[in-house]
FIKOLZA-1660 file (N, C-alpha, C; in steps of 0.1 Angstrom, whole numbers, plus 5000, padded with zeros to 4 digits):
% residues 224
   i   px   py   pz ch aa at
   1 2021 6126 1859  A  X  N
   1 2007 6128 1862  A  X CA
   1 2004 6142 1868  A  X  C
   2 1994 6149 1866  A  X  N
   2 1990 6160 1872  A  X CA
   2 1991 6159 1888  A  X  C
   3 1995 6171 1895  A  X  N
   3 1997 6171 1908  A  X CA
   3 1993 6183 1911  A  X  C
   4 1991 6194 1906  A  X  N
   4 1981 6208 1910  A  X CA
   4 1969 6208 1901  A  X  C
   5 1961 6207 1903  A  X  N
   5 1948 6213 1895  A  X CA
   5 1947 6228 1893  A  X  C
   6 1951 6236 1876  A  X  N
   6 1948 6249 1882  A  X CA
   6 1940 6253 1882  A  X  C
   7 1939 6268 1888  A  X  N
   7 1927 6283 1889  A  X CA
   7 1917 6279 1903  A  X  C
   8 1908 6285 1898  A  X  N
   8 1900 6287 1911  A  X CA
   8 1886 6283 1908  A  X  C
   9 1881 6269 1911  A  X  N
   9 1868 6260 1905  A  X CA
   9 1855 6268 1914  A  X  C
  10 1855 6275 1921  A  X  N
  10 1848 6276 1928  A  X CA
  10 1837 6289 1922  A  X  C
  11 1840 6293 1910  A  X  N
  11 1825 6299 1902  A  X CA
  11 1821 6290 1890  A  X  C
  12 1825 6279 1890  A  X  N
  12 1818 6268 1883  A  X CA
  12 1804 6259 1886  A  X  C
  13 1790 6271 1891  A  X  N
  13 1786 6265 1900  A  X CA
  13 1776 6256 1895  A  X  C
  14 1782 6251 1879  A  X  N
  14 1766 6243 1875  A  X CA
  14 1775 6231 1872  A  X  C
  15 1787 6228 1876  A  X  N
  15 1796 6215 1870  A  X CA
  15 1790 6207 1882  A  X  C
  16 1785 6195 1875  A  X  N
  16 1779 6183 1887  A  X CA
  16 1789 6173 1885  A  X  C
  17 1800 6170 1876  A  X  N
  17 1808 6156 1876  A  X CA
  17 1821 6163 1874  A  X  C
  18 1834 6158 1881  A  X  N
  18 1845 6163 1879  A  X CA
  18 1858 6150 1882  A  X  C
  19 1860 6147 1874  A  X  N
  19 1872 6132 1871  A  X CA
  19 1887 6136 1870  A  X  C
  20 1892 6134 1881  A  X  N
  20 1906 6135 1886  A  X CA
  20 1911 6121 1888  A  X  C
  21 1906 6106 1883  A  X  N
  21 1910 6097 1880  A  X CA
  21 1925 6099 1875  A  X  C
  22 1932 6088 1885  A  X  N
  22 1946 6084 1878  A  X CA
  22 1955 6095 1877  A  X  C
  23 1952 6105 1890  A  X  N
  23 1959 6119 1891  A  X CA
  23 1970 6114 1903  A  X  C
  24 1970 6104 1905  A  X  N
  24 1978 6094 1921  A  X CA
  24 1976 6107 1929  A  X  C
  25 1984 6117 1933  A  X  N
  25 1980 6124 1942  A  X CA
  25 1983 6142 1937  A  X  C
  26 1975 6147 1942  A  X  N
  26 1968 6162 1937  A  X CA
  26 1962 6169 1950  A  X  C
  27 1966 6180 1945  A  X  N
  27 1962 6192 1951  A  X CA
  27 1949 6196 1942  A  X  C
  28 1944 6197 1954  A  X  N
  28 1925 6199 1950  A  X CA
  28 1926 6218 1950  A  X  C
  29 1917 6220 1944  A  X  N
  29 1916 6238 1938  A  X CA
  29 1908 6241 1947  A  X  C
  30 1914 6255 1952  A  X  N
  30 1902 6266 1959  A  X CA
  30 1893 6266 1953  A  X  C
  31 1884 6261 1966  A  X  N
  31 1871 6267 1958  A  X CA
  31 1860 6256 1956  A  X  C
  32 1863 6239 1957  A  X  N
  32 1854 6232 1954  A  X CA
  32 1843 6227 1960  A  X  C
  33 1843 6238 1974  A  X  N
  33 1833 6236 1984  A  X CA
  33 1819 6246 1980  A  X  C
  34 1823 6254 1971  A  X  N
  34 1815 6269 1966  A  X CA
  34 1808 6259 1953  A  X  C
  35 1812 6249 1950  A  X  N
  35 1804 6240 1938  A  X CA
  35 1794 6238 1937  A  X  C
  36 1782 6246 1939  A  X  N
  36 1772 6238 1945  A  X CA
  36 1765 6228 1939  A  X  C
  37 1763 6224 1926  A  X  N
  37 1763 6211 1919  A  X CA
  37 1774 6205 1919  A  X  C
  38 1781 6206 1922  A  X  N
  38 1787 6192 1920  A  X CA
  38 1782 6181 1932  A  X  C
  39 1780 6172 1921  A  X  N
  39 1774 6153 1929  A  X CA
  39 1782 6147 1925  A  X  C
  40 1795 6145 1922  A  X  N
  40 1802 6133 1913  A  X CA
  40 1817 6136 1916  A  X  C
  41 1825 6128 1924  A  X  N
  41 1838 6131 1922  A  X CA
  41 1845 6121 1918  A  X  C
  42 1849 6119 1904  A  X  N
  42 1854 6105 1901  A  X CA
  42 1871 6106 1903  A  X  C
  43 1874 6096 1911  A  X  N
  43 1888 6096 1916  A  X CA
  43 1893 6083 1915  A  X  C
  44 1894 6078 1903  A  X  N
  44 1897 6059 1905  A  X CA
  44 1914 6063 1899  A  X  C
  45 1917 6052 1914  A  X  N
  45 1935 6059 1907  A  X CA
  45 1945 6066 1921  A  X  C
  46 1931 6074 1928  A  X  N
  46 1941 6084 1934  A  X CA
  46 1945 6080 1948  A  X  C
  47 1957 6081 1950  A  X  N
  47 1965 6075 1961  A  X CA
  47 1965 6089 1974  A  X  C
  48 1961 6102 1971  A  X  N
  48 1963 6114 1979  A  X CA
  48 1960 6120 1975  A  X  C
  49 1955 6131 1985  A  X  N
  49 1952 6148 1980  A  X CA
  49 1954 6154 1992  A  X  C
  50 1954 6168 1984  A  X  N
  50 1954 6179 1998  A  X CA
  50 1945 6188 1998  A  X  C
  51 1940 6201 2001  A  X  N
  51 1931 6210 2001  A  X CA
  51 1932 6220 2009  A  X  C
  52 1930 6235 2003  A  X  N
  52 1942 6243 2010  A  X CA
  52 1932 6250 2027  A  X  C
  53 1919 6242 2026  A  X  N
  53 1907 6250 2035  A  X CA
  53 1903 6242 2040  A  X  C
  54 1897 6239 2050  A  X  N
  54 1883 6231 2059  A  X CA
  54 1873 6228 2050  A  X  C
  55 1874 6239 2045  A  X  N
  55 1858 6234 2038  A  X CA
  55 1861 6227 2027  A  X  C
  56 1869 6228 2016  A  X  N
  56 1873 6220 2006  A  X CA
  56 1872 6206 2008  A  X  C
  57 1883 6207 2022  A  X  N
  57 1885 6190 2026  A  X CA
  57 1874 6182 2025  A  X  C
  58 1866 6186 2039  A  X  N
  58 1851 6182 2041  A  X CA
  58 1844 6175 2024  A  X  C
  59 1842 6183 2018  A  X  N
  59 1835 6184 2005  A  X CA
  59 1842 6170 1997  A  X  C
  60 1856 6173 1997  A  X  N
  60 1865 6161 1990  A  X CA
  60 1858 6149 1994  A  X  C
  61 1859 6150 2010  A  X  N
  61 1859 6141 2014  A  X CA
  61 1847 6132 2016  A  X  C
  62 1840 6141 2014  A  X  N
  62 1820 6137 2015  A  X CA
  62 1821 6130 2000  A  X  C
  63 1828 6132 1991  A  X  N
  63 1823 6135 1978  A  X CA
  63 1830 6115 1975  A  X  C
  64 1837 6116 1985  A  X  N
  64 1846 6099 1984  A  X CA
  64 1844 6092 1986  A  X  C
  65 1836 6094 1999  A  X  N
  65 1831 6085 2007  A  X CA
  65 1821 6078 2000  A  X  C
  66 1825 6061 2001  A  X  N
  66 1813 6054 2000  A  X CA
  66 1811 6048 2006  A  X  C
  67 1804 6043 2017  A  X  N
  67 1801 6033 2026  A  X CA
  67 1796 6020 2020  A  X  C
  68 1801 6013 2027  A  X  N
  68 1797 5999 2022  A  X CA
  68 1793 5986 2029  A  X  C
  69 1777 5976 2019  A  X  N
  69 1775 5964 2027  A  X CA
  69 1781 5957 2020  A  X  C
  70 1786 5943 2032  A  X  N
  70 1790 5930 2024  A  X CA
  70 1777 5923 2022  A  X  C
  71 1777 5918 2013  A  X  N
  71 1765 5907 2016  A  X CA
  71 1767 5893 2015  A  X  C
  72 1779 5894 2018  A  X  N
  72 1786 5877 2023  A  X CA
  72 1785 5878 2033  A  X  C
  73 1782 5892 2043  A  X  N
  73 1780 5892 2058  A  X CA
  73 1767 5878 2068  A  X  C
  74 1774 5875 2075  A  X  N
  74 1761 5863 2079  A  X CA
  74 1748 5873 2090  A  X  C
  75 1755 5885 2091  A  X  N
  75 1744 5892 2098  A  X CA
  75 1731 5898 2084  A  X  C
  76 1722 5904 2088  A  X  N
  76 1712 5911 2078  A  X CA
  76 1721 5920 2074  A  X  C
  77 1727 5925 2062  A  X  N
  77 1728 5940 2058  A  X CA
  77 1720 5947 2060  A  X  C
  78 1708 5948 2067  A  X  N
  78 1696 5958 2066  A  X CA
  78 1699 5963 2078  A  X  C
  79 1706 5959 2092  A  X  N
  79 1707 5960 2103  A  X CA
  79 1710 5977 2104  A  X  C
  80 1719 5980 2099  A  X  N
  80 1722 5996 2095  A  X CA
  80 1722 6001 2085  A  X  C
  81 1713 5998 2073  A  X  N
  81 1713 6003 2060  A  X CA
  81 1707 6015 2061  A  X  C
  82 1699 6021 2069  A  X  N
  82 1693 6033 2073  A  X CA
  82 1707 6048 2075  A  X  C
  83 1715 6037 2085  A  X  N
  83 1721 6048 2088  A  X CA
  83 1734 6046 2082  A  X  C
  84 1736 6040 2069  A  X  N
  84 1742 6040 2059  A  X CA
  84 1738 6051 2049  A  X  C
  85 1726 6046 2041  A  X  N
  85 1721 6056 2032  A  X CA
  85 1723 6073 2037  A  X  C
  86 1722 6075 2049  A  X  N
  86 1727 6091 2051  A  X CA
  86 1733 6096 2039  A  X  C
  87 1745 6089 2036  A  X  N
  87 1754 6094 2030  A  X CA
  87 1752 6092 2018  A  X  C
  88 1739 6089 2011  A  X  N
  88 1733 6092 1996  A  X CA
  88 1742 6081 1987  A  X  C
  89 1755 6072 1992  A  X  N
  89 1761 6067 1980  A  X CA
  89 1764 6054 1992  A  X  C
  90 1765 6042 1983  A  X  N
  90 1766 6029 1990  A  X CA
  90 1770 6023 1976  A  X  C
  91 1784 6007 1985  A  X  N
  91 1790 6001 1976  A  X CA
  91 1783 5988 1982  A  X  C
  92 1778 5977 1974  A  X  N
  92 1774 5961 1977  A  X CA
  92 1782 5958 1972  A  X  C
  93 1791 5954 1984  A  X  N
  93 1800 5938 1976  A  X CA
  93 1796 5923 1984  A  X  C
  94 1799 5919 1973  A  X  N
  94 1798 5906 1975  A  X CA
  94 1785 5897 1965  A  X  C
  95 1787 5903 1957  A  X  N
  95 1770 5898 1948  A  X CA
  95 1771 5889 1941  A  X  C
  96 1784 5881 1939  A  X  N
  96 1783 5866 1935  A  X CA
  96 1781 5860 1951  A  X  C
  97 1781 5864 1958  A  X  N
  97 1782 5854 1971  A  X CA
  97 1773 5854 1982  A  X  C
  98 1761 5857 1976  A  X  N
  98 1747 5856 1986  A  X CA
  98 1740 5844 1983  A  X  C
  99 1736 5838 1998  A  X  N
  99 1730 5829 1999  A  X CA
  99 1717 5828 1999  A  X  C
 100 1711 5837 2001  A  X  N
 100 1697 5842 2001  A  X CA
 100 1692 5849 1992  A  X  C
 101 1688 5851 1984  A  X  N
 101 1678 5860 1980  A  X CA
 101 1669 5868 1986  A  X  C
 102 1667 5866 1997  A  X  N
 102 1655 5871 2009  A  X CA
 102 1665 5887 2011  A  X  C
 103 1680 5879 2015  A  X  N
 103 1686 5894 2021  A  X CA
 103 1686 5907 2011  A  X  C
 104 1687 5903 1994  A  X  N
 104 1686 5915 1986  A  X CA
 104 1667 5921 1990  A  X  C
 105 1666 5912 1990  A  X  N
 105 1650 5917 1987  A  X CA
 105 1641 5925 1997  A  X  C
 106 1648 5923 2009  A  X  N
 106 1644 5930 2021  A  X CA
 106 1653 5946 2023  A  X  C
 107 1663 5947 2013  A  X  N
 107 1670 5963 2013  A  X CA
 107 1660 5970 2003  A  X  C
 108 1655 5966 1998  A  X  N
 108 1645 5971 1986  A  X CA
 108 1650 5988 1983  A  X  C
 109 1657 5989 1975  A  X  N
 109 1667 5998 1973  A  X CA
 109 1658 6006 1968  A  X  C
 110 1649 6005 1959  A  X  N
 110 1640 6017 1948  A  X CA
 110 1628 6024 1957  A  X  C
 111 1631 6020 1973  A  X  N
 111 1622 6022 1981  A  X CA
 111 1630 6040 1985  A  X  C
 112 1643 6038 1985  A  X  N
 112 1655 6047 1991  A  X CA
 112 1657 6061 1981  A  X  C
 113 1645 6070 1979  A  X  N
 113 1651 6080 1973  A  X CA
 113 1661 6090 1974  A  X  C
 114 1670 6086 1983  A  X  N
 114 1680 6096 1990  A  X CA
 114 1695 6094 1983  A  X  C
 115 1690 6075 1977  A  X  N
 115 1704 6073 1969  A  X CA
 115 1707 6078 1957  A  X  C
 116 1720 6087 1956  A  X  N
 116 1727 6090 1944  A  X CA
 116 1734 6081 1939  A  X  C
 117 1744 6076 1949  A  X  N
 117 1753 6067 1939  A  X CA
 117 1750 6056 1945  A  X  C
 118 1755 6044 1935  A  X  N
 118 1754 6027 1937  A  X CA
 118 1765 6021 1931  A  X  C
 119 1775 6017 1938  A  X  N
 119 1786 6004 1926  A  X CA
 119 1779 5989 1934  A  X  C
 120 1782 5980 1923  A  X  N
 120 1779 5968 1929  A  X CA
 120 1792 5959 1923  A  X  C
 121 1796 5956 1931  A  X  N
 121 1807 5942 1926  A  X CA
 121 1805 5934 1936  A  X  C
 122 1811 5921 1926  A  X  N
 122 1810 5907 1927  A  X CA
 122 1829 5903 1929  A  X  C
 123 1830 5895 1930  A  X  N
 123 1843 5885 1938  A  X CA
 123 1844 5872 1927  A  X  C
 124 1858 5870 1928  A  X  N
 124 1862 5856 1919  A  X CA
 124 1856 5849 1924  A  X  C
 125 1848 5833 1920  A  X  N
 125 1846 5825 1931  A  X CA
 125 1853 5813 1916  A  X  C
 126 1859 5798 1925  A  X  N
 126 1862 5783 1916  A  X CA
 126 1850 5780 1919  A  X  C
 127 1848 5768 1908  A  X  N
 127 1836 5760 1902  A  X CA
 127 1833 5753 1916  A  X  C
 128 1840 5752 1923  A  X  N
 128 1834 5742 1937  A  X CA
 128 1825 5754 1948  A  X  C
 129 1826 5769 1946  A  X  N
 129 1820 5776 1957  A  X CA
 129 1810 5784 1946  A  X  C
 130 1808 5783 1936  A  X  N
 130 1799 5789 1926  A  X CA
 130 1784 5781 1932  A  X  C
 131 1784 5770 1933  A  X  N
 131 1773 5761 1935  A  X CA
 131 1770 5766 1947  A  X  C
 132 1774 5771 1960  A  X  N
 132 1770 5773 1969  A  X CA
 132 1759 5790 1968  A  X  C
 133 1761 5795 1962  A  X  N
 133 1755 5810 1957  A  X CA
 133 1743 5808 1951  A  X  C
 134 1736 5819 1953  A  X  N
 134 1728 5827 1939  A  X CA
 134 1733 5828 1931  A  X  C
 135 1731 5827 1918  A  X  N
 135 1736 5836 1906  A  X CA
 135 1737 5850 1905  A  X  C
 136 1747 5854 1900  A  X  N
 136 1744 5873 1901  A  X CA
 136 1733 5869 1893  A  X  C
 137 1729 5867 1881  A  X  N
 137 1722 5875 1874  A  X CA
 137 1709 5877 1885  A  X  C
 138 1705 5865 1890  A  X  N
 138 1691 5865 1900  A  X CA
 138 1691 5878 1909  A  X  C
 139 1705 5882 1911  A  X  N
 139 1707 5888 1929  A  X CA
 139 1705 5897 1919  A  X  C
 140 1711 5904 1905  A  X  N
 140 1708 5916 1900  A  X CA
 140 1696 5922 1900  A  X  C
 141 1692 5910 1894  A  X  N
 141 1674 5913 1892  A  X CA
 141 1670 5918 1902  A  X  C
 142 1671 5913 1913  A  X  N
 142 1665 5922 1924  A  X CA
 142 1669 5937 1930  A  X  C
 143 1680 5938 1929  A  X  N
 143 1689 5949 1931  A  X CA
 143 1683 5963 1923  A  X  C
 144 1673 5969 1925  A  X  N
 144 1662 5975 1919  A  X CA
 144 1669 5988 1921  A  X  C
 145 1675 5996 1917  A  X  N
 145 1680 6011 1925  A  X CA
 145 1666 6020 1921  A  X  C
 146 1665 6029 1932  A  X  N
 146 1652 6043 1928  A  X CA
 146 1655 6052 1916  A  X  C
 147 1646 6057 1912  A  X  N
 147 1650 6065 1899  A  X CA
 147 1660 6077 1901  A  X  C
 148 1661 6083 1913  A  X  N
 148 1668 6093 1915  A  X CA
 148 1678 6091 1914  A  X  C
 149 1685 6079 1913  A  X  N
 149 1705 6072 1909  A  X CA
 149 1706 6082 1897  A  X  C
 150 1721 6087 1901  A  X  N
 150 1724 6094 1893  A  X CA
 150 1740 6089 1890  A  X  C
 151 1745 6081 1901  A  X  N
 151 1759 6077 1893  A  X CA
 151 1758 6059 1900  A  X  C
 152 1761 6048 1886  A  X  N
 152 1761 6036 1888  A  X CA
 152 1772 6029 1883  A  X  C
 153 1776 6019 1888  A  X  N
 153 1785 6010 1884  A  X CA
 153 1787 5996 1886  A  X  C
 154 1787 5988 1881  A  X  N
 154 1785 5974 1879  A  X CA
 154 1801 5967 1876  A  X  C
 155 1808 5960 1885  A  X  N
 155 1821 5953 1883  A  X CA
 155 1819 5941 1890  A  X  C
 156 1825 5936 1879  A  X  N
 156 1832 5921 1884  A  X CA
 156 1819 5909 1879  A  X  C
 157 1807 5917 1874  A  X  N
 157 1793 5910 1874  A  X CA
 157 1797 5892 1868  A  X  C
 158 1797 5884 1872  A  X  N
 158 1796 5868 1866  A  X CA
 158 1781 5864 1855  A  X  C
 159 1771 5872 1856  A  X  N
 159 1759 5867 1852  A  X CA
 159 1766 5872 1832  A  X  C
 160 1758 5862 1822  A  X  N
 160 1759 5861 1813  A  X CA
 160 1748 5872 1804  A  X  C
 161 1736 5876 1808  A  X  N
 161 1727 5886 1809  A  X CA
 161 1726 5893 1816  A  X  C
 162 1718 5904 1813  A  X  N
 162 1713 5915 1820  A  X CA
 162 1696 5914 1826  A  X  C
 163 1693 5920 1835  A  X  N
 163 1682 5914 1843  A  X CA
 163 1675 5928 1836  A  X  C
 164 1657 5928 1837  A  X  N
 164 1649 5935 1827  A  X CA
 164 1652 5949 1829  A  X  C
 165 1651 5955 1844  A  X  N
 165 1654 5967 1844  A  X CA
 165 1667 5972 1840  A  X  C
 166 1679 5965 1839  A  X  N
 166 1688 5967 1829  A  X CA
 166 1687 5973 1815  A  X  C
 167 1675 5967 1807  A  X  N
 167 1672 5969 1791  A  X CA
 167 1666 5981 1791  A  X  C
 168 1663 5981 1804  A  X  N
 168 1650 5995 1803  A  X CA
 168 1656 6006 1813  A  X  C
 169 1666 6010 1810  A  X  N
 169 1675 6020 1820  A  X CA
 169 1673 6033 1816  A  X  C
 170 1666 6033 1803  A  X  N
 170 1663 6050 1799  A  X CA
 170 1650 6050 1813  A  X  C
 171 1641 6043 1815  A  X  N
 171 1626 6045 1818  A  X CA
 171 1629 6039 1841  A  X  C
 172 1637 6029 1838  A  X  N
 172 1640 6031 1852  A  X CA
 172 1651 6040 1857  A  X  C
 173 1661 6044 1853  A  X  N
 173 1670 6050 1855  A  X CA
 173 1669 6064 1851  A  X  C
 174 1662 6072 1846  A  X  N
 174 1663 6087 1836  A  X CA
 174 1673 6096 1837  A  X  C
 175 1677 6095 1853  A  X  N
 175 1684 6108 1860  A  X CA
 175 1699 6105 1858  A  X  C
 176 1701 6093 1852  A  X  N
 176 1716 6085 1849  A  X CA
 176 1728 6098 1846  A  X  C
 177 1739 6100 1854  A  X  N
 177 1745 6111 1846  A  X CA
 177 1762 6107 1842  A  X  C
 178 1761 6093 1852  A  X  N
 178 1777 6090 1850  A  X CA
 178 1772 6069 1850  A  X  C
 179 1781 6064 1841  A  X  N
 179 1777 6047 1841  A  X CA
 179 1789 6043 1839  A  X  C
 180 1794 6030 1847  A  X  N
 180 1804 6026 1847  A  X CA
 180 1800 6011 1847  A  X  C
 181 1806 6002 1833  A  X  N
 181 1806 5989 1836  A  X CA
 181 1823 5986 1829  A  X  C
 182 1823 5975 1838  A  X  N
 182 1843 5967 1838  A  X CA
 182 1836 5957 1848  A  X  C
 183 1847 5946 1840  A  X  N
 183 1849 5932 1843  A  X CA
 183 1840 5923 1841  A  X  C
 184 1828 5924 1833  A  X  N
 184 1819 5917 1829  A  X CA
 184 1823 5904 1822  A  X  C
 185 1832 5897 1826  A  X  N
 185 1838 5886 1819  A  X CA
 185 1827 5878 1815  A  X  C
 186 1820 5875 1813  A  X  N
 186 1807 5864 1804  A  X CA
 186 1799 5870 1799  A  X  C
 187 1798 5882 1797  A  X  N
 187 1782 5893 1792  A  X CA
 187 1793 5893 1776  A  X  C
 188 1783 5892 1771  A  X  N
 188 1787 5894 1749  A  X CA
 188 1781 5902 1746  A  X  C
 189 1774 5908 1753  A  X  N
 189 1764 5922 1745  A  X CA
 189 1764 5933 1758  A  X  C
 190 1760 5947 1756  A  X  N
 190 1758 5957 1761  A  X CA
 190 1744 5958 1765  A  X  C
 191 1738 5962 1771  A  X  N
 191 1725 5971 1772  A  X CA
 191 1721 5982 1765  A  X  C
 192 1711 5986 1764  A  X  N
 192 1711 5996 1748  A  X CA
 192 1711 6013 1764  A  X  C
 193 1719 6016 1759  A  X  N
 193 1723 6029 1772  A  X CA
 193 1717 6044 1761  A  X  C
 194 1723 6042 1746  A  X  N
 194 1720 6052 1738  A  X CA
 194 1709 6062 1740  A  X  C
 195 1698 6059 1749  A  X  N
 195 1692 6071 1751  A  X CA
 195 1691 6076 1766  A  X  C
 196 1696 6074 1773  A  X  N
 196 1700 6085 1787  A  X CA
 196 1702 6098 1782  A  X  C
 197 1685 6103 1790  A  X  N
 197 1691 6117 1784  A  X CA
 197 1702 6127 1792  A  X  C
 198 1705 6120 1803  A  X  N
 198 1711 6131 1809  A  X CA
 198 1727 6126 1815  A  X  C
 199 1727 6111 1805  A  X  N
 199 1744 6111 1807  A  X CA
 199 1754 6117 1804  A  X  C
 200 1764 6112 1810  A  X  N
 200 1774 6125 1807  A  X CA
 200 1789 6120 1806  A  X  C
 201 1786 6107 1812  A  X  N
 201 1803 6104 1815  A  X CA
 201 1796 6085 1817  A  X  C
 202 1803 6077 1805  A  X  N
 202 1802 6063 1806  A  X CA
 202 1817 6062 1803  A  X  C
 203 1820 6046 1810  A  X  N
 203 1830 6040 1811  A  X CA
 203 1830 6026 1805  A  X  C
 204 1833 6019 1798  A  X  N
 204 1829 6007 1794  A  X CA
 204 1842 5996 1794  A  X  C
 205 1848 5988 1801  A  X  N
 205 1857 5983 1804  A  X CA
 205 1865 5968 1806  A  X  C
 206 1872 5959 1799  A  X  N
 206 1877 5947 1804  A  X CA
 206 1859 5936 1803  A  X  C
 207 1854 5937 1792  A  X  N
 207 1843 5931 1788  A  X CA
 207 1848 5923 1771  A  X  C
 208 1853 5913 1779  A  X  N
 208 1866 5907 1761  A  X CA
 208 1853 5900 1757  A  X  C
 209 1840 5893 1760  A  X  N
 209 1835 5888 1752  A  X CA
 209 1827 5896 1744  A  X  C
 210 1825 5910 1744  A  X  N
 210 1820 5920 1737  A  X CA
 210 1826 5920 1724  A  X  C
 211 1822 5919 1707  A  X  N
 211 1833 5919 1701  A  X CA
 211 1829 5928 1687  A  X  C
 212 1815 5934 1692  A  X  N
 212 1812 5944 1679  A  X CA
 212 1797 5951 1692  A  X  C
 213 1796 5964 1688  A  X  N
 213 1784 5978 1691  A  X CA
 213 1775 5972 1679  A  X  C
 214 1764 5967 1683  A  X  N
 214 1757 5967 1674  A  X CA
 214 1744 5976 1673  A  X  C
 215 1736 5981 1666  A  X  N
 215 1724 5990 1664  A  X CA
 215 1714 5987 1680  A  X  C
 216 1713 5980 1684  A  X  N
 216 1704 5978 1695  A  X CA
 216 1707 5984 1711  A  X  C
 217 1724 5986 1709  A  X  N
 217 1734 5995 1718  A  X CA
 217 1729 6010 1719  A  X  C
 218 1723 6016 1706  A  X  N
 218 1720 6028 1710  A  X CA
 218 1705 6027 1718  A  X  C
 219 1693 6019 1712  A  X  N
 219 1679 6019 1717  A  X CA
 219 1671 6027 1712  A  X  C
 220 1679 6033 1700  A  X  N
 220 1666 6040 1694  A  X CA
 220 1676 6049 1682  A  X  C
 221 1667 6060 1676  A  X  N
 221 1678 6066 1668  A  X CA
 221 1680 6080 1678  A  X  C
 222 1689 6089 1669  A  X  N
 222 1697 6099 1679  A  X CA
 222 1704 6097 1692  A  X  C
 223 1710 6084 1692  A  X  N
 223 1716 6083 1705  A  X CA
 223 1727 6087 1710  A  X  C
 224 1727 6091 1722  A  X  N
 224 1730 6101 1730  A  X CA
 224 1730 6116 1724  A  X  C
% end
């Protein structure tokens, strides 16, 4: 696996997504603090890094960070969602395992235009603790992100559909530049993603009941 990244990234100043995924551990390049688009540091994989400056590190490090609510939590997740969002990227786990509906609906996320990034996953649950929940698909529906999301990801989702703002991701989503769906074990179709105009990096993953791309995948013609 790669362990130095070479040269010097730091007159690259219009690169906004940079994937060092599955690098386990790497030496980050002079210079990634001088980026000044970059919004995206995809790192699924990496066990370490180094950086040879203060400022690099910082940067790495801002760039990693995702803070996160449970929402299996029995307190409100809204209690510090404020001073959560600072950091422009938030992970919700726990989205097979809300008992409320009220608690998604009072974070009113599309309200939050500060958020860049959003993952959301869900947890195994047996047929005896399924009944105690929401269904994702309901909790998704609500799960409304603001238009300004620019990197998303959806794992582990249980729901067999996609909720409306799903279908309509060119018109709620526009600014989309990185999309990641894995582990969708009961979904058989995609969402038509084919016209994001400003994607750039999709991931599509461990989705076995998927078993043909069909014309409704792109959403129109000329896709992508």
């Amino acid at each position: 696996s790669l362990e130095k990244m070479p040269g010097d990234y730091g007159s690259l100043k219009k690169l906004k997504l940079l994937n060092i995924s599955y690098c386990f551990k790497v030496s980050i390049p002079y210079g990634i603090a001088n980026m000044s688009n970059l919004k995206c540091l995809l790192a699924v994989g990496l066990d370490g890094y180094s950086c040879k400056n203060k400022d690099d590190f910082n940067i790495v490090s801002s760039l990693l960070c995702m803070p996160s609510i449970d929402l299996t939590e029995k307190d409100s997740p809204s209690d510090d969602f404020h001073g959560i969002l600072k950091h422009k990227r938030l992970h919700l786990l726990g989205l097979g395992t809300v008992q409320s509906i009220d608690e998604v609906e009072n974070l009113g996320l599309c309200r939050h235009q500060q958020l860049n990034s959003l993952r959301l996953s869900s947890s195994y649950l047996n047929g005896n603790e399924v009944a105690k929940f929401v269904p994702d698909d309901i909790v998704l529906e609500k799960i409304i992100p603001p238009r300004t999301l620019e990197h998303f990801e959806l794992l582990d989702y249980h729901g067999s559909e996609f909720p409306e703002w799903m279908l309509n991701l060119t018109t709620i989503l526009p600014n989309l530049v990185h999309l990641k769906l894995s582990g969708l074990a009961t979904c058989d179709h995609l969402p038509p993603l084919g016209q994001l105009p400003k994607l750039q990096s999709l991931v599509i993953e461990s989705i076995p009941n998927v078993k043909a791309v069909r014309e409704d995948f792109a959403g129109g013609s000329r896709a992508f």
